[in-house]
GUVO-48156 format. One record per residue (C-alpha): residue in one letter; residue number from 1; x, y, z. Coordinates in steps of 0.05 Angstrom, whole numbers. Example, Ala and Ser with C-alpha at 12.3 -4.5 7.8 and 13.67 -1.06 7.14 Angstrom:
  r    k      px      py      pz
  A    1     246     -90     156
  S    2     273     -21     143
//
This chain:
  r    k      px      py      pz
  X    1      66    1528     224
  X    2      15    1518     273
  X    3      23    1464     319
  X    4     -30    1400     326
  X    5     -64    1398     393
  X    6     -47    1334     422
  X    7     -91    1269     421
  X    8    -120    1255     490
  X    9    -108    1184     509
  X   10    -149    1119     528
  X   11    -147    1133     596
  X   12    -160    1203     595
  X   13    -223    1189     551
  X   14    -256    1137     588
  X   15    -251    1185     653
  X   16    -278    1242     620
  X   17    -336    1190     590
  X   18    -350    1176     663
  X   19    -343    1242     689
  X   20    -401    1262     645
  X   21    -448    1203     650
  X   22    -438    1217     726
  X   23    -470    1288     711
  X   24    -522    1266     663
  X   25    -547    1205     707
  X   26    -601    1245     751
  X   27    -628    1290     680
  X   28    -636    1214     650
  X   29    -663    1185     706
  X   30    -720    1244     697
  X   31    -726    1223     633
  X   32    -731    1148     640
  X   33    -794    1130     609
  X   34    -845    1085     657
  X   35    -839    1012     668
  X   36    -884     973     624
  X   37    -948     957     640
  X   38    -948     878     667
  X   39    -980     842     607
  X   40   -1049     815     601
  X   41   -1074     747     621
  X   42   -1082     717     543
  X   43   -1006     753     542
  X   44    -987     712     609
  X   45   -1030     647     586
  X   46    -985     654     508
  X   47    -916     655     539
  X   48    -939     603     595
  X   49    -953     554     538
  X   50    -892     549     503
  X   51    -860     613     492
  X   52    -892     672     457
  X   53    -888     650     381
  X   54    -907     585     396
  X   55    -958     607     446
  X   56    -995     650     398
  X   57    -991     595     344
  X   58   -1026     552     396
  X   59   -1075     602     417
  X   60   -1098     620     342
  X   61   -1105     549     337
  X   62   -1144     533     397
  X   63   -1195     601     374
  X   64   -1195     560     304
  X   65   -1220     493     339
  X   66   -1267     527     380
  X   67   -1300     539     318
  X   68   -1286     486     270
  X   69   -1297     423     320
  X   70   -1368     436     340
  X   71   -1379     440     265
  X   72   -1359     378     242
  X   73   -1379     339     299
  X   74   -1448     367     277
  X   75   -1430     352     198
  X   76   -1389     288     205
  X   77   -1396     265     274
  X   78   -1335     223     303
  X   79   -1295     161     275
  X   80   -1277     153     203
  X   81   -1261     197     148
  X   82   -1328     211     110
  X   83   -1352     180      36
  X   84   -1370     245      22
  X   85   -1303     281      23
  X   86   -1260     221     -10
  X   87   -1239     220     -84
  X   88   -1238     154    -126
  X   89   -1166     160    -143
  X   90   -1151      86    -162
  X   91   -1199      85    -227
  X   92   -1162     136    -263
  X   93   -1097     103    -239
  X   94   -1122      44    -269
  X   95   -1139      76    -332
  X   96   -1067     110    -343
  X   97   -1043      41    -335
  X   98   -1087      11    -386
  X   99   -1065      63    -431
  X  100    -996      44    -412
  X  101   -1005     -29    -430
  X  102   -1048     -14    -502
  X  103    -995      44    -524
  X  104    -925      21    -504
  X  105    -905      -8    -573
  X  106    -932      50    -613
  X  107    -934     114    -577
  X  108    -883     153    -589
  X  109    -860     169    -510
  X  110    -842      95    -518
  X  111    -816      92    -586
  X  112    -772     146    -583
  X  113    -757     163    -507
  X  114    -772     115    -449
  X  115    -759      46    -497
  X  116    -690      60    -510
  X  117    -681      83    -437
  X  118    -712      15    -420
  X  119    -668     -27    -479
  X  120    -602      11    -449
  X  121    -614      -4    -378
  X  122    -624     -86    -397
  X  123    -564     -85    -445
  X  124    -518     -53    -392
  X  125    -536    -107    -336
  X  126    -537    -157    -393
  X  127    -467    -139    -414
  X  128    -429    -135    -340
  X  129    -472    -200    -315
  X  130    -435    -231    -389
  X  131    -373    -199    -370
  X  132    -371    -235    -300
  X  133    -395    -299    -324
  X  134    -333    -303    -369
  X  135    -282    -282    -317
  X  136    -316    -342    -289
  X  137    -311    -357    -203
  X  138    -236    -352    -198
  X  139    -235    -294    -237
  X  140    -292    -256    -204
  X  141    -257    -283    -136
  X  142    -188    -260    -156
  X  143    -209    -195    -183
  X  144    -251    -184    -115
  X  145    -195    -194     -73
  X  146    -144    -145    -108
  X  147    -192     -97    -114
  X  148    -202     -97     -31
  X  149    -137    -107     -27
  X  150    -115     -50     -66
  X  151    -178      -6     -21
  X  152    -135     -22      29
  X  153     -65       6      10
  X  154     -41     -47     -26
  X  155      10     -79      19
  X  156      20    -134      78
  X  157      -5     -78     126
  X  158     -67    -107     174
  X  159    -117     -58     137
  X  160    -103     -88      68
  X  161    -104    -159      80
  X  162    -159    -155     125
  X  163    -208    -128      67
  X  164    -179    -174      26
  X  165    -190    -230      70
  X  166    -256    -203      77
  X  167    -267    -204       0
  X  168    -240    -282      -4
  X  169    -290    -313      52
  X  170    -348    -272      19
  X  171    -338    -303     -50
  X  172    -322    -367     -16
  X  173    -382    -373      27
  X  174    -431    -354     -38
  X  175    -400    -406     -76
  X  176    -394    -457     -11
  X  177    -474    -444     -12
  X  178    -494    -459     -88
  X  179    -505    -387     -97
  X  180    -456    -364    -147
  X  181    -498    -347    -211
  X  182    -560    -309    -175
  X  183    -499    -278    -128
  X  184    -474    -250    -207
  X  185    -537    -229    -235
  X  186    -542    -186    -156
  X  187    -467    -164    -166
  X  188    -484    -146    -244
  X  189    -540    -105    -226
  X  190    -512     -71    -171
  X  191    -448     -53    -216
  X  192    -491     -19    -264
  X  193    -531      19    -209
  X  194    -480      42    -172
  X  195    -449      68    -230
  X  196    -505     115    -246
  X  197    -526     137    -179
  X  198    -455     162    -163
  X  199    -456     202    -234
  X  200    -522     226    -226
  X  201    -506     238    -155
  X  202    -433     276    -159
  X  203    -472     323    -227
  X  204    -531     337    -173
  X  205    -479     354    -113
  X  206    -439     396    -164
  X  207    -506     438    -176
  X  208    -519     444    -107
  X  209    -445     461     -77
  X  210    -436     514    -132
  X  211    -499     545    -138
  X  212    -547     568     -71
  X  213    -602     576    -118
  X  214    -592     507    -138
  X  215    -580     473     -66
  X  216    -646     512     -43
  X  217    -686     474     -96
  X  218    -657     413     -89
  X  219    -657     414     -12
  X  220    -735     397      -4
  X  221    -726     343     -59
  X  222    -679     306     -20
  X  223    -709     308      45
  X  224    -782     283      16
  X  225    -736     227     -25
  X  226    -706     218      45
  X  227    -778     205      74
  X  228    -810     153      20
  X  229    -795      85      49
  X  230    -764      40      -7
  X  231    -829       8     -34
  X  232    -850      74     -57
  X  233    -801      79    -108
  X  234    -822      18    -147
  X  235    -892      37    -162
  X  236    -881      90    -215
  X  237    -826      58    -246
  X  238    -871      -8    -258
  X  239    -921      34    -287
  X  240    -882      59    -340
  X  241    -831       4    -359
  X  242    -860     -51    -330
  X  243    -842    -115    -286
  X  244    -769    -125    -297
  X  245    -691    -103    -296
  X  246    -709     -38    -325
  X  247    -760      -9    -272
  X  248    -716     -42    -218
  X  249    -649      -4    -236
  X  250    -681      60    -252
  X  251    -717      55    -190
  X  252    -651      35    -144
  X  253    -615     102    -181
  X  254    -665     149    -152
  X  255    -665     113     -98
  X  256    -593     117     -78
  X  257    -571     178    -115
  X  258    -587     237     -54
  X  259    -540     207      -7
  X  260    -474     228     -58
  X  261    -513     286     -85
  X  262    -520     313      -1
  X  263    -443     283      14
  X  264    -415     322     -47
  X  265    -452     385     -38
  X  266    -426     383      38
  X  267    -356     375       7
  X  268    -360     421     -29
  X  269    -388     472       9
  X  270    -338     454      71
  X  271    -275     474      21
  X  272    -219     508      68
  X  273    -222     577      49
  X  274    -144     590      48
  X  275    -136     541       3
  X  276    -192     564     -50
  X  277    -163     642     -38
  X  278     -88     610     -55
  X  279    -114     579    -113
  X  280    -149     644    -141
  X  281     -88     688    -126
  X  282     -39     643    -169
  X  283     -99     670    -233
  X  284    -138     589    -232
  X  285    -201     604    -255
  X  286    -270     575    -236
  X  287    -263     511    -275
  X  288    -192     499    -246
  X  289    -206     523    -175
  X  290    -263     465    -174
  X  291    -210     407    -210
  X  292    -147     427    -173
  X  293    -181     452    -100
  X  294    -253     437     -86
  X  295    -262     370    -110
  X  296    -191     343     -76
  X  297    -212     382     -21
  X  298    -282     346     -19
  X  299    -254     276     -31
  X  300    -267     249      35
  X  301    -345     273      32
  X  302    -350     244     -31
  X  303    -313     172     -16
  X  304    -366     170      34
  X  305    -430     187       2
  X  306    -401     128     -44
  X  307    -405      85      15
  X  308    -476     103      27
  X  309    -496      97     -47
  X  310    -470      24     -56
  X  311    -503       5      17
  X  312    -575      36     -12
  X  313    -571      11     -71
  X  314    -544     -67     -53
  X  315    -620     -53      -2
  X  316    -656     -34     -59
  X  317    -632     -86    -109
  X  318    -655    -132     -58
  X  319    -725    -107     -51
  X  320    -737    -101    -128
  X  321    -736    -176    -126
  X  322    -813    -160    -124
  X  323    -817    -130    -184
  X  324    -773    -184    -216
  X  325    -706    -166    -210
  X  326    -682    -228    -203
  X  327    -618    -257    -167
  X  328    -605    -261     -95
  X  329    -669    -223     -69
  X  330    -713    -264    -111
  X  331    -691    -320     -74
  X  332    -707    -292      -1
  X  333    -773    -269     -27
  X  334    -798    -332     -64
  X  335    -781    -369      11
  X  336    -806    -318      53
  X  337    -869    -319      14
  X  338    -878    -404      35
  X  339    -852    -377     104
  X  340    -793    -421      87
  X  341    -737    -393     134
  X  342    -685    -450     119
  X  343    -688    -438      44
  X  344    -691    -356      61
  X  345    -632    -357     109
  X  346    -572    -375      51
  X  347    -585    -324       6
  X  348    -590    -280      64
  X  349    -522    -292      85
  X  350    -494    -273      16
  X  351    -536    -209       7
  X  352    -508    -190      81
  X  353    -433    -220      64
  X  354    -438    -181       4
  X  355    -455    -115      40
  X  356    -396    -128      97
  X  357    -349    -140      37
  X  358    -371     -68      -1
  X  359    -379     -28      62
  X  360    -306     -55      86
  X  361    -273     -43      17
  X  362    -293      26      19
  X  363    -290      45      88
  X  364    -218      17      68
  X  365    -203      63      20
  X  366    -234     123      55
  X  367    -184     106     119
  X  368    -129     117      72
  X  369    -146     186      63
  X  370    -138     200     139
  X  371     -80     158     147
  X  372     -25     195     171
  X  373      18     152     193
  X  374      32     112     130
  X  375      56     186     101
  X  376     124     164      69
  X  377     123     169     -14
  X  378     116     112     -57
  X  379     170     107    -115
  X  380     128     104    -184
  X  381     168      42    -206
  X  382     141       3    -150
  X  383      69      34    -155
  X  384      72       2    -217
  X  385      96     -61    -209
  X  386      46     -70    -155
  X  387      -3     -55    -213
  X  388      25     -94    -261
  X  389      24    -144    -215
  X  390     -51    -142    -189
  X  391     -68    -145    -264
  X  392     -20    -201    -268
  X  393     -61    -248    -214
  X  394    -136    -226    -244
  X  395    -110    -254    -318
  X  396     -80    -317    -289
  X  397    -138    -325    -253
  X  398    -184    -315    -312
  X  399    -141    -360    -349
  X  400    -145    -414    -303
  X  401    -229    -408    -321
  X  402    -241    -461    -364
  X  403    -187    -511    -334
  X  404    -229    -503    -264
  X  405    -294    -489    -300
  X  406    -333    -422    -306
  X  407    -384    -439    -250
  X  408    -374    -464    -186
  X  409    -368    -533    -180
  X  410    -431    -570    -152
  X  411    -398    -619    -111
  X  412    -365    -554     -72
  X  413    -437    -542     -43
  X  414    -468    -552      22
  X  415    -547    -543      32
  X  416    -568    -496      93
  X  417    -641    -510      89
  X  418    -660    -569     118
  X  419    -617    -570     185
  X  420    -634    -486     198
  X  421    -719    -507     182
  X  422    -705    -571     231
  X  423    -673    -518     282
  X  424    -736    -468     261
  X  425    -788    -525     288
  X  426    -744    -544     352
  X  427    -750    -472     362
  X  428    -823    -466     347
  X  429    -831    -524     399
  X  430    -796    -506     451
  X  431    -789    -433     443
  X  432    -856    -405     414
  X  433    -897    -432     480
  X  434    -898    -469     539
  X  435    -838    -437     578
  X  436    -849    -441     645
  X  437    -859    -358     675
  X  438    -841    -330     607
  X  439    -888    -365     560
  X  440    -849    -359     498
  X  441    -841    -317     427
  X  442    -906    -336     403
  X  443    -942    -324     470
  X  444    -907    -254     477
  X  445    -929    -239     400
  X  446   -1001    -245     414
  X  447    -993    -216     478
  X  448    -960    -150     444
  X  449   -1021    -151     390
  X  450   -1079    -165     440
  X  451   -1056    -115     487
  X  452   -1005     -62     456
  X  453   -1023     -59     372
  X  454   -1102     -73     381
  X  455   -1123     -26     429
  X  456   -1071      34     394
  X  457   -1102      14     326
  X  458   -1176      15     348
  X  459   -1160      80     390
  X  460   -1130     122     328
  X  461   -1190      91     284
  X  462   -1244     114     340
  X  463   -1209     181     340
  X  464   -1257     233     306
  X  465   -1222     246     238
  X  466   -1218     317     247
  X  467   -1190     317     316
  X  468   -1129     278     292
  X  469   -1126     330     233
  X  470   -1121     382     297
  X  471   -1074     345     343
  X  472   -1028     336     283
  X  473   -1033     414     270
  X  474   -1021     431     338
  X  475    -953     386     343
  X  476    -929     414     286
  X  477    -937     482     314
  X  478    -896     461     372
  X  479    -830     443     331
  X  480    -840     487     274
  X  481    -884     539     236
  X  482    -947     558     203
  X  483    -925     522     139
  X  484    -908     461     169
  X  485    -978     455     206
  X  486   -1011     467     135
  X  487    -958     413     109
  X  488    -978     367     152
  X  489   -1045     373     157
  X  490   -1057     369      85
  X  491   -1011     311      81
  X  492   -1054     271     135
  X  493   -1122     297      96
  X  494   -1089     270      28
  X  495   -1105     196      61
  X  496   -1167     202      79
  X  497   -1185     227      11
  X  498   -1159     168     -13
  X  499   -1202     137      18
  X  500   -1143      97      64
  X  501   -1156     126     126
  X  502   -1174      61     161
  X  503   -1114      24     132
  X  504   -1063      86     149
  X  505   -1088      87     213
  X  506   -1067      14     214
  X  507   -1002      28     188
  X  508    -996      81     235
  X  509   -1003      46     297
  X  510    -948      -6     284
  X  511    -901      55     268
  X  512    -911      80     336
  X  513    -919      13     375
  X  514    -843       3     347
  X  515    -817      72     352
  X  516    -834      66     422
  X  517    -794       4     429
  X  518    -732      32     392
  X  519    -736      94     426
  X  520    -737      64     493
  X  521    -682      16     478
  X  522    -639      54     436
  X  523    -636     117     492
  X  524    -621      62     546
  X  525    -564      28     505
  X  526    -534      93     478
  X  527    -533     132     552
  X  528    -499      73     579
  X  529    -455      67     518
  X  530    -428     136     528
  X  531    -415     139     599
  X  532    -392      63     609
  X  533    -325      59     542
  X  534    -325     -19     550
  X  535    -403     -24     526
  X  536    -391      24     474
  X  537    -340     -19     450
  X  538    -367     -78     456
  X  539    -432     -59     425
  X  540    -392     -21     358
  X  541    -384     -76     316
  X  542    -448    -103     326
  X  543    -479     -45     298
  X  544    -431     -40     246
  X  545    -460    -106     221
  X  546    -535     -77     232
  X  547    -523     -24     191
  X  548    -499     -59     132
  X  549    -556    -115     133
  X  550    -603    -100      76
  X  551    -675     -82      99
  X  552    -701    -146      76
  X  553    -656    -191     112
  X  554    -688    -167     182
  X  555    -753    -199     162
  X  556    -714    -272     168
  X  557    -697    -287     245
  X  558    -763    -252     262
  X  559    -802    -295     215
  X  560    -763    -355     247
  X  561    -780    -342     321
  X  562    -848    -295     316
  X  563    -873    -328     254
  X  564    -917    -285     201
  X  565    -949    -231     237
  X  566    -952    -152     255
  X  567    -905    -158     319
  X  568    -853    -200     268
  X  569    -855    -133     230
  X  570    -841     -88     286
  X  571    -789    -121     308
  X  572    -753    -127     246
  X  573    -763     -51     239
  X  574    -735     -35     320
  X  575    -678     -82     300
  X  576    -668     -44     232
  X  577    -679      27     269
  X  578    -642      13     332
  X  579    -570      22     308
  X  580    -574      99     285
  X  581    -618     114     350
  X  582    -557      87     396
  X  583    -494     117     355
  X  584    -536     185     352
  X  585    -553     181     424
  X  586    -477     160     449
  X  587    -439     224     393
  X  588    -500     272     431
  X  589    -489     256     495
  X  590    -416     247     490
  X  591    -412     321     452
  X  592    -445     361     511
  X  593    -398     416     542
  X  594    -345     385     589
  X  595    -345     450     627
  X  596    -426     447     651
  X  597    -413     379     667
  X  598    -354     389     702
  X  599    -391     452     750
  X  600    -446     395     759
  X  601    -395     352     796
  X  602    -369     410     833
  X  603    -425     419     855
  X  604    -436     355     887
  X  605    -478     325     832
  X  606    -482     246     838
  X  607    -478     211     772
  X  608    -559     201     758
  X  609    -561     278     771
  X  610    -506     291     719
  X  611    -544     249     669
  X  612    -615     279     685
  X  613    -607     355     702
  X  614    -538     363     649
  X  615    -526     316     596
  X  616    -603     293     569
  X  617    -620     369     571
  X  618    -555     393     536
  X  619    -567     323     483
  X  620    -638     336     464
  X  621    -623     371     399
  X  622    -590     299     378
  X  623    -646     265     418
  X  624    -696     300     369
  X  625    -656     282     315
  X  626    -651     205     334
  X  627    -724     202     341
  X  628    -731     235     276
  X  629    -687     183     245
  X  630    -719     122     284
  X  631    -787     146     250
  X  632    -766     145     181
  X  633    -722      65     194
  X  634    -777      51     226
  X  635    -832      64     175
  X  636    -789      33     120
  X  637    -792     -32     148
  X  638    -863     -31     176
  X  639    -876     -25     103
  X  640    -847     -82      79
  X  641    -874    -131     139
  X  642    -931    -130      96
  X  643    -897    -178      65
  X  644    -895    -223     131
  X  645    -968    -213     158
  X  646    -957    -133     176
  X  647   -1021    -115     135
  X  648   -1047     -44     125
  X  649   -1014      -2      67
  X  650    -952     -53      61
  X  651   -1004    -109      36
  X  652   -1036     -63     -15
  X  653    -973     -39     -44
  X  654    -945    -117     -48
  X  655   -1020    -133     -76
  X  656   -1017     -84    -124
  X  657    -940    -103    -154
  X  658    -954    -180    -147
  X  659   -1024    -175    -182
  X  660   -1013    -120    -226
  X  661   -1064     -75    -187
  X  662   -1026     -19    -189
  X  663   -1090      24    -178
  X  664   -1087      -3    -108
  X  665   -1015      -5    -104
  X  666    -994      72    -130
  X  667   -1050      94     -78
  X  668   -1019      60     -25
  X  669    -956      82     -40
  X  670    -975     159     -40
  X  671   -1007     143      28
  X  672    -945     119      52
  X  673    -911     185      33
  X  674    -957     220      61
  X  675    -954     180     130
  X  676    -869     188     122
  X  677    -889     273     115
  X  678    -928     275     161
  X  679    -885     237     207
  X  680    -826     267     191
  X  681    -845     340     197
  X  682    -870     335     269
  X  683    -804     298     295
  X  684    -757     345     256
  X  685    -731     398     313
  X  686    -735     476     304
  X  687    -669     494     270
  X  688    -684     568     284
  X  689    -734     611     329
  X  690    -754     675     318
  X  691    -731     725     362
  X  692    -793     741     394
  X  693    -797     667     415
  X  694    -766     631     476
//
């Protein structure tokens, strides 16, 4: 038998690898091809711009403006967008809905498709809002309270009777305020639409999580239903079933549907692997893999995209008071349309009470998940006589309806209105002017139109139209790609085609005016909130409460201490944008790497050098994204100030619901999704670069 020569080892191969590159160096050094030739100025003047994809990009479009501006300054000139290149899209708008009107009690799309979905969308709301009128206020109350209190673990633990508690002042306070039966007809609504948004939205997320095919079609769907400011979703919905329930609840569905569609997809997606592997190795198959693994495993996503569903669609209940949804959002819009803030301000409190009680109750039930310490097993014979005995309360309660009386009683009530309008005028008074050094809110609300809005509106009108087409281009080049430029661009020519360019413009300038505002105050607040832990807390649940405030709400205080106007309306919109700028800003700079900051300070860095040469550059990816999200709060608000003297695109869409125009209101809405792409796109940050780019 022959014997194997033996293996060489490690050591003895890495020497003899040296050995020989030693000998081969000078014969590849011979060979070693000639340094590169240094590159050519429009080379040097590419990379010197902003990298070398992004330099090119800019060049190319630079080459294209040398040729295209000097033609349309000779064809169109400079200022507005031209008669000749706009497109009467309002008369044929107004012709569909004419058709509408003549053939929805014969056609058959009515008959036979969108008339029953219309019938079944009343009769549901009809049926719950009948349901909680004969549980009657102690009922409703009753069941309310054990439902938080069961969110909350169902025991004297802080968590649980605090969201009870929570649940007992908010039905309290409604009925304390004389608002019980448009506070039902909200509730009823809101029941219904929640409902269907989280089935709509868990079937969606299902698609998406399980299928990439799926998730890549979906994806763009979301983020454009992510961009249209609420208003948006009202118009077609009003065109085809009309003023009422129906258009309201099918509208609030789509409306709130993406955020458990993303959240469940997420969950899904995020699955531990281990456990997915363990469940296919004991022979589950697909269908039990997802029942018994990916959906337990995706609970928490899902419990939270619930969270965000109920808060989006309590906000869009509200708003569809325009359309005539009725209840609690009827009654802020009917006041805020006499600029009657006393009569406004109680309903507001139970739309935002209402939203503190349903954000709490599930936030409750989504800290039980991550509960640990509360890990000890609960015998089933007490499980169920805590049940039992929840069920118990809610029928004594319900019996105890007609002794008390289904609605509340009127001599329970106190009225709001006339002492908060008396406060309104002191403040009006004494406030709005004559301050001595300051002036006062009205002062500094001309002051901010005559010398901040006007000359920003009258500059983007002046602005040839074509060289805002170009300066768009060109700053969509700079965060992302060909596509998005051509996105863009066509998005921003879609307006003036329209024939809204003026009016955009308008809108336009009040959407930067306040993300200007936010972004400047919401940086300030969130740096100091991450590097000073008493501000942070101190600030938390105050923005807790901002984020759970319907949009309309924020139009109230304004109104009362800037009266009707355009600066009313950007406030309301930094107030309603300013929470997610400050929490994104504090998690981004908070999340930078302790180690660079940590060399900073070794190296002598004082604190303001820490903050400007390590943490804002390592945070600007959630810096982007905070101005992203500041420009789509933003423009959702400035959109609804038309209903408070903001004007532009916000007016026409209100017009057009109010006085049946929907001609001018469906254009004005597509304007305003275009305005939200075109916004959108150029604050969205590069996700990826190519790898020729810097």
């Amino acid at each position: 038998m022959t014997a194997l020569a033996p293996t060489p080892s490690t050591a003895t191969k890495q020497q003899t690898k040296q050995q020989t590159e030693q000998q081969t160096a000078p014969a590849e050094a011979g060979r070693r091809k000639k340094p590169p030739a240094p590159p050519g100025a429009l080379r040097r003047l590419a990379g010197r711009v902003g990298g070398r994809t992004t330099g090119w990009k800019l060049l190319a479009l630079a080459a294209v403006a040398i040729v295209a501006v000097p033609v349309a300054a000779s064809l169109w000139g400079s200022g507005s967008w031209p008669a000749a290149l706009t497109y009467d899209v309002r008369a044929p708008l107004e012709r569909l809905d004419a058709w509408i009107v003549d053939n929805r009690d014969s056609h058959w799309l009515f008959l036979y498709f969108l008339l029953h979905i219309s019938n079944n969308t009343q009769y549901a709301v009809d049926g719950v809002f009948a349901f909680l009128d004969g549980l009657g206020w102690v009922g409703v109350t009753a069941a309310a309270v054990v439902v938080a209190w069961y969110a909350g673990g169902a025991n004297l633990g802080r968590r649980a009777l605090r969201t009870a508690a929570t649940a007992l002042a908010t039905f309290a306070v409604i009925g304390l305020l004389g608002l019980w039966e448009p506070a039902m007809e909200t509730l009823a609504l809101m029941v219904v639409a929640v409902a269907a948004s989280a089935v709509l939205g868990v079937l969606l997320g299902l698609a998406a999580g399980l299928s990439d095919r799926c998730e890549k079609l979906l994806r763009p769907v979301f983020d454009t239903m992510q961009v249209m400011p609420a208003f948006a979703y009202l118009l077609p919905f009003v065109l085809l079933f009309g003023i009422g329930t129906p258009s309201a609840l099918i509208a609030t569905v789509i409306y709130a549907a993406p955020p458990m569609a993303r959240l469940t997809s997420l969950g899904l997606r995020e699955a531990d692997p281990a456990a997915l592997e363990a469940a296919t190795s004991l022979g589950a198959n697909p269908w039990q893999r997802l029942w018994t693994a990916r959906l337990p495993l995706a609970r928490r996503q899902m419990l939270l995209g619930l969270n965000q569903t109920i808060m989006m669609c309590l906000s869009m209940v509200v708003l569809a008071s325009v359309i005539g949804a009725g209840g609690l959002g009827d009654e802020v819009f009917t006041a805020l349309s006499r600029v009657d803030v006393g009569q406004a301000l109680g309903p507001g409190i139970a739309i935002v009470l209402l939203a503190i009680w349903l954000d709490r109750t599930t936030a409750a039930a989504g800290a039980r998940l991550d509960d640990t310490s509360s890990s000890v097993p609960v015998s089933p014979l007490r499980a169920w006589s805590t049940r039992l005995g929840s069920l118990a309360v809610v029928a004594a309660a319900v019996a105890a309806g007609p002794v008390v009386g289904r609605d509340w009683p009127g001599s329970w009530t106190v009225s709001v209105s006339t002492p908060v309008n008396t406060a309104v005028t002191w403040v009006t008074e004494n406030l709005g002017s004559g301050i001595p050094v300051v002036g006062g809110t009205l002062i500094w609300s001309e002051n901010f139109a005559n010398w901040v809005l006007n000359p920003l509106r009258a500059g983007l009108q002046g602005t040839p139209w074509w060289l805002l087409l170009l300066v768009v281009a060109a700053l969509a080049l700079l965060v992302g790609t060909w596509r998005t430029a051509l996105t863009v661009t066509a998005a921003l020519a879609a307006i003036g085609a329209m024939g809204l360019w003026p009016s955009s413009l308008n809108t336009l300038s009040q959407v930067l005016a306040a993300l200007v505002v936010t972004l400047l105050l919401g940086f300030a607040i969130g740096v100091v909130a991450a590097r000073v832990a008493w501000v942070d807390r101190a600030i938390r649940p105050v923005l807790d409460v901002m984020q759970t405030m319907p949009q309309f709400i924020y139009l109230i205080p304004v109104v009362a201490l800037f009266n009707a106007s355009r600066t009313a309306a950007i406030i309301a919109a930094v107030v309603y944008a300013l929470p997610a700028v400050i929490r994104i800003t504090v998690q981004g700079v908070r999340q930078i790497d302790p180690g660079a900051l940590e060399a900073a300070r070794s190296m002598g860095a004082s604190p303001l050098q820490q903050l400007w040469q390590v943490q804002l550059p390592l945070a600007r990816p959630a810096l982007l994204l905070a101005v992203n999200q500041g420009v789509v709060l933003v423009l959702a608000i400035v959109v609804i100030g038309g209903l408070v003297g903001g004007g532009a695109l916000g007016y026409d869409v209100v017009y057009g619901l109010q006085k049946s125009e929907l001609g001018v209101g469906l254009t004005a809405g597509a304007a305003i999704v275009c305005l939200g792409v075109v916004l959108d796109r150029i604050t969205q940050p590069a996700t990826a670069r190519k790898p020729g780019g810097r």
